[in-house]
C-alpha positions in Angstrom: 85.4 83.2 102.5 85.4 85.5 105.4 89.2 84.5 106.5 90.2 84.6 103.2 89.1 88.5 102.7 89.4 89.5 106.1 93.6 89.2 105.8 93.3 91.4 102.8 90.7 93.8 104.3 88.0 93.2 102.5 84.5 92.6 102.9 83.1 89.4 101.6 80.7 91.7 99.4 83.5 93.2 97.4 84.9 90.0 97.2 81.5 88.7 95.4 81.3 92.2 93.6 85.3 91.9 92.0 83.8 88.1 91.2 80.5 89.0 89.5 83.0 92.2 87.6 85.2 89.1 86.5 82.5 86.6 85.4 81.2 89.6 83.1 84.3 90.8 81.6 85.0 86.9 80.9 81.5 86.4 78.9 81.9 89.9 77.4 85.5 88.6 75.9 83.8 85.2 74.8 81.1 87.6 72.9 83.8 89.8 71.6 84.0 88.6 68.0 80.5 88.4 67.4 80.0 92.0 69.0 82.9 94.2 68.4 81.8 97.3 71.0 80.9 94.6 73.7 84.5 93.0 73.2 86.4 96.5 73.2 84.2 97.5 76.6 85.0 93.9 78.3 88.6 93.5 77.1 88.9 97.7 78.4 86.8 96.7 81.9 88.6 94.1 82.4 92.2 95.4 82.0 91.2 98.1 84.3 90.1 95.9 86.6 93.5 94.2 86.5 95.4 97.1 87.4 93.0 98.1 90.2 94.2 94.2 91.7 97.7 95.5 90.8 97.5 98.3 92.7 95.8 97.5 95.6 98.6 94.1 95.6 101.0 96.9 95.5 99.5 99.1 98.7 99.0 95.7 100.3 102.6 94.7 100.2 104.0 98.3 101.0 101.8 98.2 104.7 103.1 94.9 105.2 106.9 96.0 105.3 
């Protein structure tokens, strides 16, 4: 896990935190029809933490041109 984080510039413990932040916003969207405010936060959480990867791809690629 450490070469596979290190080429990004991450630290593995982000690496587990993004995972854990993932994991949730997965079982938070299983929950979702049974508990409307925990589906809205996970589908919102998790959405932002798709554009976070987005943008950090995106500052990635621009450092490596």
């Amino acid at each position: 896990m450490r070469r596979a984080t290190a080429h990004l510039g991450m630290s593995p413990g982000s690496c587990r935190i993004i995972g854990v932040l993932e994991a949730v916003g997965g079982a938070g969207l299983l929950l979702g029809p049974a508990f409307a405010p925990v589906g809205v936060a996970a589908a919102t959480g998790t959405a932002l933490l798709m554009y976070g990867a987005a943008a950090a791809l995106a500052v990635f690629t621009a450092a490596a041109a």
